[in-house]
Residue frames as qw, qx, qy, qz and C-alpha x, y, z in Angstrom:
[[0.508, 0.752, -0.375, 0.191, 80.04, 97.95, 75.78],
 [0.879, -0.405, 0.005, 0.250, 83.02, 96.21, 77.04],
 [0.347, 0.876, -0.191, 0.274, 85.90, 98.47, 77.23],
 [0.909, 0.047, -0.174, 0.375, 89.73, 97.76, 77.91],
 [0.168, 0.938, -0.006, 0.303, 91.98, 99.80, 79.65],
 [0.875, -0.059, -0.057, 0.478, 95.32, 99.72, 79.48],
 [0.022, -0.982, 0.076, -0.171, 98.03, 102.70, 80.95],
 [0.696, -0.162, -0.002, 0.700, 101.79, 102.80, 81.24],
 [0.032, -0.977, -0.205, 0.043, 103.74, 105.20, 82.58],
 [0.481, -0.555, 0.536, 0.417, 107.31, 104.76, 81.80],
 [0.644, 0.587, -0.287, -0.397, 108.79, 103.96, 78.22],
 [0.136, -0.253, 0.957, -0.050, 110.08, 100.90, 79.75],
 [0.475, 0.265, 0.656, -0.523, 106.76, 99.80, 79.86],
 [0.204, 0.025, -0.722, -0.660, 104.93, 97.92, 77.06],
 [0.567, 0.095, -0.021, -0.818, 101.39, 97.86, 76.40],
 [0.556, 0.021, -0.813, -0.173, 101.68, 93.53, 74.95],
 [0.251, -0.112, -0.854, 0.441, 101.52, 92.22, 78.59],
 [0.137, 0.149, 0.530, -0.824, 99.13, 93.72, 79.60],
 [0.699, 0.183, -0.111, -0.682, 96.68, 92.83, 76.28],
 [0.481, 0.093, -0.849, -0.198, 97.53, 89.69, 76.50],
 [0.041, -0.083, -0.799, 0.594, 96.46, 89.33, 79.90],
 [0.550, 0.294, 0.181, -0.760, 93.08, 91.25, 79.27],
 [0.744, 0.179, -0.147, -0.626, 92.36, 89.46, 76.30],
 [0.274, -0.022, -0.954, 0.123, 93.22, 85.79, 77.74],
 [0.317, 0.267, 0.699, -0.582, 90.86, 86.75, 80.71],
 [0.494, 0.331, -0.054, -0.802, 88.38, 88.19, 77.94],
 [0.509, 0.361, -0.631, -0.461, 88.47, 85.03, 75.87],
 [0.229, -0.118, -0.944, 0.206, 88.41, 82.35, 78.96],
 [0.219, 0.475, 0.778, -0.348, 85.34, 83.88, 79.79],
 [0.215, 0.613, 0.707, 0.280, 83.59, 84.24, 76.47],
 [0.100, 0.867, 0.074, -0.482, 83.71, 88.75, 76.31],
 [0.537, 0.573, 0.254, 0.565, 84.34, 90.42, 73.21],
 [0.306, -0.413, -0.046, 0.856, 86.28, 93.69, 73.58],
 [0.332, 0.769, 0.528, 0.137, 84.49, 96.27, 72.06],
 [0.141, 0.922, -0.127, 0.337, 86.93, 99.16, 72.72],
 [0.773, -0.128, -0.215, 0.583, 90.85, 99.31, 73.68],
 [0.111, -0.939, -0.038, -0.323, 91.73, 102.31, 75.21],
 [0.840, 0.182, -0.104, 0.501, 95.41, 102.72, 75.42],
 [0.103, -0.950, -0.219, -0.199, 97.37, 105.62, 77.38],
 [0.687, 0.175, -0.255, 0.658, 101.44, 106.31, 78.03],
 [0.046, -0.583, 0.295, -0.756, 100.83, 108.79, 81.26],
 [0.110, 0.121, -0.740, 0.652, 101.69, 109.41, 84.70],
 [0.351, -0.570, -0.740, 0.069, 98.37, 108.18, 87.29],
 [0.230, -0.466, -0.276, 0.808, 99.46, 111.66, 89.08],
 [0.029, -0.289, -0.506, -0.812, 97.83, 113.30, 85.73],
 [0.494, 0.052, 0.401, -0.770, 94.68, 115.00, 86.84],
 [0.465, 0.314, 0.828, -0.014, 91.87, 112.53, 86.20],
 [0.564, 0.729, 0.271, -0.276, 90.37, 114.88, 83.06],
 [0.214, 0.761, -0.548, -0.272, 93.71, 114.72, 81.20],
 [0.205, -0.280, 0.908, 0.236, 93.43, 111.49, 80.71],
 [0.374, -0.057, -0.457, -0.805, 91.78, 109.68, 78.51],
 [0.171, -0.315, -0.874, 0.328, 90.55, 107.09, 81.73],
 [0.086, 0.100, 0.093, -0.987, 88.15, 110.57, 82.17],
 [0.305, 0.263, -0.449, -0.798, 87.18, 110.84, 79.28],
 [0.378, -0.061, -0.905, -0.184, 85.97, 107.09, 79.24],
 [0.100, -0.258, -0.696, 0.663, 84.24, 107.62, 82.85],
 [0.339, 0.330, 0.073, -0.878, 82.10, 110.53, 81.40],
 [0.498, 0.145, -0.507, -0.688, 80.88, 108.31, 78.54],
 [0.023, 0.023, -0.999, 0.010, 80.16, 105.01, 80.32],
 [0.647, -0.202, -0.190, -0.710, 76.23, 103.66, 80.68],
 [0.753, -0.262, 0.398, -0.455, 74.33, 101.47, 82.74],
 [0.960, 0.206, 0.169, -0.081, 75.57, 97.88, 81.89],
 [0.502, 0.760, -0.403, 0.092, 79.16, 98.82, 80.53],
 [0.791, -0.530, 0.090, 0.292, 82.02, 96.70, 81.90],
 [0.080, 0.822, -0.564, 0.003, 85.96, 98.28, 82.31],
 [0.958, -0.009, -0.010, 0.287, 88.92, 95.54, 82.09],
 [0.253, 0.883, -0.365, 0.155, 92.08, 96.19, 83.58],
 [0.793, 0.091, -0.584, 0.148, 94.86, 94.05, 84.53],
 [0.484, -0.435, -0.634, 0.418, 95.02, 95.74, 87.87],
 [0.041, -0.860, -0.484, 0.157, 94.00, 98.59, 90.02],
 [0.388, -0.588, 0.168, 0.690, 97.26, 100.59, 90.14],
 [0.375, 0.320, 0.567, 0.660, 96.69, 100.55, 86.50],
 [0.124, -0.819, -0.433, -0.354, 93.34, 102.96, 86.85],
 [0.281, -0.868, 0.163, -0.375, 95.06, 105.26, 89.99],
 [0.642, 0.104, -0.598, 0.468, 98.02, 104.54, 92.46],
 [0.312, -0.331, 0.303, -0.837, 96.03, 107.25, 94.77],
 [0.007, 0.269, 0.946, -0.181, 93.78, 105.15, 97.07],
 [0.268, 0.493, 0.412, -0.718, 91.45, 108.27, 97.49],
 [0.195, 0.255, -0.629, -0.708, 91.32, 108.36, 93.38],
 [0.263, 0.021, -0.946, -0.188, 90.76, 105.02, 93.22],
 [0.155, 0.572, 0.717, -0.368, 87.38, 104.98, 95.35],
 [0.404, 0.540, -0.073, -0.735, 86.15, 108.15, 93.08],
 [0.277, 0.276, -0.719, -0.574, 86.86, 106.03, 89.86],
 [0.227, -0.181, -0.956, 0.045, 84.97, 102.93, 91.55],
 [0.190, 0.501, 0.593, -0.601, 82.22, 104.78, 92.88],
 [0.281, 0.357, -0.359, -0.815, 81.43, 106.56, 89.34],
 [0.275, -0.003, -0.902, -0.334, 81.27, 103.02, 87.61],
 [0.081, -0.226, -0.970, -0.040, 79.03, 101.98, 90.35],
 [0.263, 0.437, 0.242, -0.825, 77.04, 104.88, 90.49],
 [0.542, 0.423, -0.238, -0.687, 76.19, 104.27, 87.03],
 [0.903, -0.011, 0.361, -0.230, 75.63, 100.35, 87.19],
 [0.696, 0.594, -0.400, -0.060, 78.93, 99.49, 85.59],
 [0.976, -0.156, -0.017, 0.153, 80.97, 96.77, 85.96],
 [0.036, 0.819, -0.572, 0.018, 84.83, 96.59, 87.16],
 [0.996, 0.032, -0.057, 0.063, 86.74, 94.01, 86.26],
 [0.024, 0.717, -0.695, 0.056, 90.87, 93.83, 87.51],
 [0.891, 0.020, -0.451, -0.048, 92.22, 90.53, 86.58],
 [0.384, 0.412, -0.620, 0.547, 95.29, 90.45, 88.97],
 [0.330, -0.230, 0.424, -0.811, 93.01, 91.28, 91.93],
 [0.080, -0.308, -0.862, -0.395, 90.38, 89.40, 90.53],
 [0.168, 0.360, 0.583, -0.708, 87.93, 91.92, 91.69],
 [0.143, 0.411, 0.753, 0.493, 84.38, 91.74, 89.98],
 [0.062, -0.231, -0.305, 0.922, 82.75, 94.88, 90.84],
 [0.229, -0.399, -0.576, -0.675, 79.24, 95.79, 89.84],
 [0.514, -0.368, -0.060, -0.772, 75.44, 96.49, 91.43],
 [0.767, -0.109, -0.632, -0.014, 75.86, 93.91, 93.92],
 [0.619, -0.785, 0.012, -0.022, 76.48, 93.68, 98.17],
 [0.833, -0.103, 0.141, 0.525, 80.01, 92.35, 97.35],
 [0.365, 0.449, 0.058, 0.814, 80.98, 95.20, 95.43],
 [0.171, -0.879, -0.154, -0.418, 79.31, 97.33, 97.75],
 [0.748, -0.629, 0.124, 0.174, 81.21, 96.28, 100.83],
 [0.678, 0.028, 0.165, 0.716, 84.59, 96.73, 98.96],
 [0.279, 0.633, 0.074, 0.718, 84.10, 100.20, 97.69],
 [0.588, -0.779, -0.121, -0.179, 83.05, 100.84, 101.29],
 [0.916, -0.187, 0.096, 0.342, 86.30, 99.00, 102.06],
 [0.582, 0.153, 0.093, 0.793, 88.26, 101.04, 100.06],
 [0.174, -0.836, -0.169, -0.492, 86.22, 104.46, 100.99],
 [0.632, -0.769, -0.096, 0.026, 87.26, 103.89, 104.42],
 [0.748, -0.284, 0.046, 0.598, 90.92, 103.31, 103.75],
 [0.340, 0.621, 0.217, 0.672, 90.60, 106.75, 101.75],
 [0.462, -0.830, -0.198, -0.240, 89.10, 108.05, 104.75],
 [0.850, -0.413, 0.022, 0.327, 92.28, 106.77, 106.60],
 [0.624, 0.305, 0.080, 0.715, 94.58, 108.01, 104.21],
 [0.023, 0.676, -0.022, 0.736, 93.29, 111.76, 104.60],
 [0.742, -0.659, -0.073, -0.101, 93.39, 111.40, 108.35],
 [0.896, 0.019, 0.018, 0.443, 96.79, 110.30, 108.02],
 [0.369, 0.575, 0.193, 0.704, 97.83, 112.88, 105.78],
 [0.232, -0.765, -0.202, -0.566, 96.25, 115.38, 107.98],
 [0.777, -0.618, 0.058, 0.105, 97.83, 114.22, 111.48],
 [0.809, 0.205, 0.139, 0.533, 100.77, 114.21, 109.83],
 [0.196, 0.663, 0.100, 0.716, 100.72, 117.71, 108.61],
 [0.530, -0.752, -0.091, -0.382, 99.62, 118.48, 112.59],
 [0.901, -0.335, -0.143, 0.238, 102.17, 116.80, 113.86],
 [0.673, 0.196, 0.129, 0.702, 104.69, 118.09, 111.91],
 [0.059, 0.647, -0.081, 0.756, 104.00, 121.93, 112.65],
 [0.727, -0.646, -0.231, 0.027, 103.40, 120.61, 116.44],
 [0.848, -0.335, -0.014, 0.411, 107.01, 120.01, 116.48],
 [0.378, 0.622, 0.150, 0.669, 107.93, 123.11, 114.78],
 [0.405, -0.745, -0.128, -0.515, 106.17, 124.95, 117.16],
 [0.780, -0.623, -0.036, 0.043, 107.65, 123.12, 120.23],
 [0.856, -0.085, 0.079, 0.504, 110.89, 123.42, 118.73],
 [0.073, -0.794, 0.036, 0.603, 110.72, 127.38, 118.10],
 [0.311, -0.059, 0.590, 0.743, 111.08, 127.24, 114.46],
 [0.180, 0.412, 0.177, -0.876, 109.95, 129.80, 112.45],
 [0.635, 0.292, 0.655, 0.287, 108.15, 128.33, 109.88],
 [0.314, -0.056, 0.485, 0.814, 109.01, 129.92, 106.20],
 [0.072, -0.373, -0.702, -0.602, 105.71, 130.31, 105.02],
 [0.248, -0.431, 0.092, -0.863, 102.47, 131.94, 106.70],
 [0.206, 0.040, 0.938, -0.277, 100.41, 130.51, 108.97],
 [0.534, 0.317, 0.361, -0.695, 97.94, 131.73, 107.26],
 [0.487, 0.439, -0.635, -0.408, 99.09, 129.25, 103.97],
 [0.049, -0.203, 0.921, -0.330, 99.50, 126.67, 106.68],
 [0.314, 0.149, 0.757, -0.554, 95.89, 126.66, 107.65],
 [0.653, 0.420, -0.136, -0.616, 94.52, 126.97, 104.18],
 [0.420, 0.361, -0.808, -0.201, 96.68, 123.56, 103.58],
 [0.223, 0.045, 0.785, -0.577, 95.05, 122.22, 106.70],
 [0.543, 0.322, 0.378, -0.677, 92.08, 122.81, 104.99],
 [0.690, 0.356, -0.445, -0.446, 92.32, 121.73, 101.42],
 [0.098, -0.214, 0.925, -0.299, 93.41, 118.32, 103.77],
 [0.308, 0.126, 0.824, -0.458, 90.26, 117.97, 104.51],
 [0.628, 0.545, 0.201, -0.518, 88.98, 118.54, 101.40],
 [0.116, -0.238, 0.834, 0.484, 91.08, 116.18, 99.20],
 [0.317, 0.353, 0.880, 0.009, 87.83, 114.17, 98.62],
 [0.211, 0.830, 0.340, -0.388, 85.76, 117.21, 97.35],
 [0.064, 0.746, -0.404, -0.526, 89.00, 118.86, 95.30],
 [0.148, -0.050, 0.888, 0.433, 89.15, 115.02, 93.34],
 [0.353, 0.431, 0.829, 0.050, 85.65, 115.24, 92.39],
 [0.311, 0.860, -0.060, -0.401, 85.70, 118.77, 91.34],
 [0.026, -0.579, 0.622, 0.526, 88.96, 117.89, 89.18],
 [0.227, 0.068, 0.909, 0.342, 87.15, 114.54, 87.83],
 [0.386, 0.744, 0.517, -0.175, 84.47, 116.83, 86.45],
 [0.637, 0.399, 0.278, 0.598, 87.03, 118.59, 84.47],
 [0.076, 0.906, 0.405, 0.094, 87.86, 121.63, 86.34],
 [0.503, 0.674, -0.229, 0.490, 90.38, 124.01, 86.24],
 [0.537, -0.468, -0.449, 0.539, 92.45, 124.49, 89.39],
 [0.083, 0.164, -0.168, 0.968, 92.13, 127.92, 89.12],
 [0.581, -0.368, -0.362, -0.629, 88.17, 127.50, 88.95],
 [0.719, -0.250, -0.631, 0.149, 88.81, 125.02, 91.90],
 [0.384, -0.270, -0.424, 0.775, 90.78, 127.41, 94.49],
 [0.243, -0.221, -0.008, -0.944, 88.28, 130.20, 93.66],
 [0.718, -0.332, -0.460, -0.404, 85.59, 127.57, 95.04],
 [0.796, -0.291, -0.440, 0.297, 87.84, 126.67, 98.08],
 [0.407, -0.910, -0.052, -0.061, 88.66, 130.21, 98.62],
 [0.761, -0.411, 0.267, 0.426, 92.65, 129.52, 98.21],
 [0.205, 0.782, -0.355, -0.469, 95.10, 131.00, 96.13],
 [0.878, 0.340, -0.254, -0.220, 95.39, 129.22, 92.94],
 [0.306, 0.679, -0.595, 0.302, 99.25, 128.31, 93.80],
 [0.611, -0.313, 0.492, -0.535, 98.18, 127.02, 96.94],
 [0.851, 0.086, 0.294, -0.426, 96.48, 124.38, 95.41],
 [0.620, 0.646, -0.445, 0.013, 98.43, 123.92, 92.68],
 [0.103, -0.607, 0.684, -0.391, 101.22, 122.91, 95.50],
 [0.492, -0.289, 0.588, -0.573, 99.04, 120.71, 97.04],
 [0.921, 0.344, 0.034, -0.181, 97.63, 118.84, 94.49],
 [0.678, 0.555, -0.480, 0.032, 100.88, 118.19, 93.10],
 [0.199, -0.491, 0.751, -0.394, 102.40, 117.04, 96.97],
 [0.545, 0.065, 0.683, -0.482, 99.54, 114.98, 97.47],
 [0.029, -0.284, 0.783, 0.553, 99.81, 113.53, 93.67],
 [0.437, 0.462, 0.532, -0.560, 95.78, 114.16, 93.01]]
């Protein structure tokens, strides 16, 4: 199956540009769409509320996605490696025209999702030095901070577990079901997920 997939998230945004673009590419190289899959929400949506999920759970070995770029499928970098690691877990093609990235069961694709694993890696490093920094200087500056420390260090932690909390949520679980697995209050997470726009 060759499946299209197209997502705006504004009502400025129109859906034309973006099939034309898919189904020029689709037509200069000889693919037949076999399924459009169309979707007017925010990328910050958890990944099972959409229907990009939904499509993930059903793909098979041989299936190629078409989109007209990546930001389309996730504007998260860490996302984006989960979505690209599914497909190639399961010997499907990606196809972003804008990028022109052909993705599939190959060294090339492998060395990119690597590529982008690492900058995911970066990102939550980032994130996480950040957050360390930023109560450093609290701390050095004698401010009390508002909250506990013990909320502090549980955000420290779901940090380090951004990569774990997106693959529980892209199996379709509840964030309550999620912070009772991480041991956080549900709120907690809630918070976090929604700072860190998982």
């Amino acid at each position: 199956m060759i499946y299209a997939y197209i997502r705006k998230s504004t009502e400025k945004q129109e859906f034309s540009h973006m099939e034309f673009e898919i189904q020029n590419y689709a037509d200069t190289h000889k693919l037949k769409i076999d399924q459009w899959i169309e979707e007017s929400i925010s990328s910050r949506k958890p990944l099972h509320q959409r229907k990009l999920g939904k499509l993930l759970n059903e793909l098979q070995a041989n299936d190629v996605l078409i989109t007209t770029e990546l930001s389309r499928i996730s504007r998260n970098v860490t996302e984006v490696f989960s979505i690209l690691q599914i497909c190639l877990n399961k010997s499907c093609q990606v196809i972003t025209i804008k990028e022109n990235y052909h993705l599939g069961n190959d060294l090339q694709s492998k060395v990119l999702a690597f590529a982008f694993g690492l900058s995911a890696e970066i990102e939550r490093n980032l994130i996480s030095q950040r957050t360390k920094a930023a109560l450093s200087s609290k701390k050095a500056q004698g401010v009390k901070l508002g909250r506990p420390v013990n909320a502090l260090n549980k955000e420290l932690k779901l940090s380090k577990n951004i990569k774990r909390i997106q693959k529980l949520t892209n199996k379709g679980l509840a964030q309550a079901e999620i912070s009772r697995i991480l041991k956080v209050k549900r709120h907690t997470l809630y918070r976090f997920i929604k700072r860190m726009e998982l």
